[in-house]
N, C-alpha and C positions, 0 to 999 in steps of 0.2 A: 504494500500500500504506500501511493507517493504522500507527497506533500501538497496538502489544500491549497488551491485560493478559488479566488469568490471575483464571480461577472458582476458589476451592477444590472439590473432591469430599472433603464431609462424613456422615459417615453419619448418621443417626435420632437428633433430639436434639443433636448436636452443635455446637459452635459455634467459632469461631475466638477469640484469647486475646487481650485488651484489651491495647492498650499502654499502659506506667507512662511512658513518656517520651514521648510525642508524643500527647496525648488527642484521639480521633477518628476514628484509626486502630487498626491492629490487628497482631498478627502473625501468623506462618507453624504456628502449634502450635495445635492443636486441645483441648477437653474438653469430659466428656462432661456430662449433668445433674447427676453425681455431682461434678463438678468434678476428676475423672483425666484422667489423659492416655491417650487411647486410640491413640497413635500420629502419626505425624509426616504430614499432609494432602496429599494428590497438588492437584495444582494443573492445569486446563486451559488451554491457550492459544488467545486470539480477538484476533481482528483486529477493530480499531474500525469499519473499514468495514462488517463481519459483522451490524453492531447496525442500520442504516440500509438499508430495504430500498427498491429504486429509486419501489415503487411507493407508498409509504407519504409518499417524498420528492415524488412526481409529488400526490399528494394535499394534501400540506402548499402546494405553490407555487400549485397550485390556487386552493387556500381562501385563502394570502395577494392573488392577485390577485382575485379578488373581495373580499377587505377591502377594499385599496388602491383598487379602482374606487368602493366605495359611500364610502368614506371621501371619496376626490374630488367623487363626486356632492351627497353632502351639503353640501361647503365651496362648492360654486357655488351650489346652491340658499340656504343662509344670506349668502351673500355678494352676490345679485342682490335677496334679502329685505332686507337691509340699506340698498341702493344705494336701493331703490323705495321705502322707506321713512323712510328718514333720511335720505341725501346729495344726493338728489337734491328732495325737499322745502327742504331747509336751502339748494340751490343757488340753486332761485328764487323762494326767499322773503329771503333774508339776501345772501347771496354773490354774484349775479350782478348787483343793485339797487347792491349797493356797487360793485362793480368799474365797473359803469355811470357811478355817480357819481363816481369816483375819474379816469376817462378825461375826463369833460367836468370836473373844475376843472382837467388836465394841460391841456386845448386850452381855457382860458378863460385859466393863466397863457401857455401861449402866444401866445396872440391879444393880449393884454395886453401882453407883451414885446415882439412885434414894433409894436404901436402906437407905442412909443416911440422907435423905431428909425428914423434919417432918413427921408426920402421914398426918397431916391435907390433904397435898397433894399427897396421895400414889395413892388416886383413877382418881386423872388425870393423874400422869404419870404413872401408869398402863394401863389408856386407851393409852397416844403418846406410852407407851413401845409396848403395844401389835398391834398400828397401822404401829408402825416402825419394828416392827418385821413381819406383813404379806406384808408388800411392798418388805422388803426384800426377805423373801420369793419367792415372787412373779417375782422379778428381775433375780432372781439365780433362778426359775423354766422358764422362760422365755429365759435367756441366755443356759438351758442349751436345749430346744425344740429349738433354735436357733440352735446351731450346729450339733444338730444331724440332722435337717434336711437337711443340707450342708453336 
């Protein structure tokens, strides 16, 4: 059950009587064109629920759920337009060239460091260079079967 409020029942012409203290509202006394008081206004009572009719609600959720779907439809389509067009250009023209180059001077200082590093240990870090180097590998052949299939 909502919340009440109340119709006046005003007759031909009449009107309900402004309020001096709260502008916006009104009160409970009626006049007529002539500006009399033609008597004190019967008042109906409705229930808020009364104003909301099931099928009017079944109508509105409707028409929201088809916004909501085209609204979605839209942000995938501008968002796949965007991808194919900007980010994925800029990936392998700019982005992927660097990260390329950035991986081989990581394993050019490594290779470098380990050179300096006695004998005795060349054949383990031969083994971590050559493990760090197929992971790498394997991340940047991974990232790049990643985008292309996007």
């Amino acid at each position: 059950m909502g919340e009440k409020v109340y119709r006046p029942i005003l007759g031909e012409g009449e009107h309900l009587l402004s309020s001096t203290d709260n502008p916006g509202r009104v009160r409970g006394l009626s006049r007529d064109e002539n500006n009399q008081n033609p008597g004190i206004p019967e008042f109906e009572e409705y229930d808020t629920d009364d104003f909301r009719n099931d099928s009017d609600a079944q109508v509105d959720d409707d028409s929201a759920q088809e916004i909501s779907e085209f609204l979605a439809m839209i942000a995938v389509a501008g968002g796949t337009w965007i991808f194919s067009n900007y980010v994925l250009p800029w990936w392998k023209e700019t982005a992927w060239p660097w990260t390329k180059e950035k991986v081989r001077d990581i394993k050019a200082r490594l290779t470098a460091k380990e050179e300096l590093q006695p004998v005795a240990t060349a054949e383990s870090t031969t083994k971590e260079e050559t493990e760090l180097s197929q992971q790498l590998d394997e991340v940047s052949s991974l990232i790049d079967r990643s985008f292309e299939n996007i």
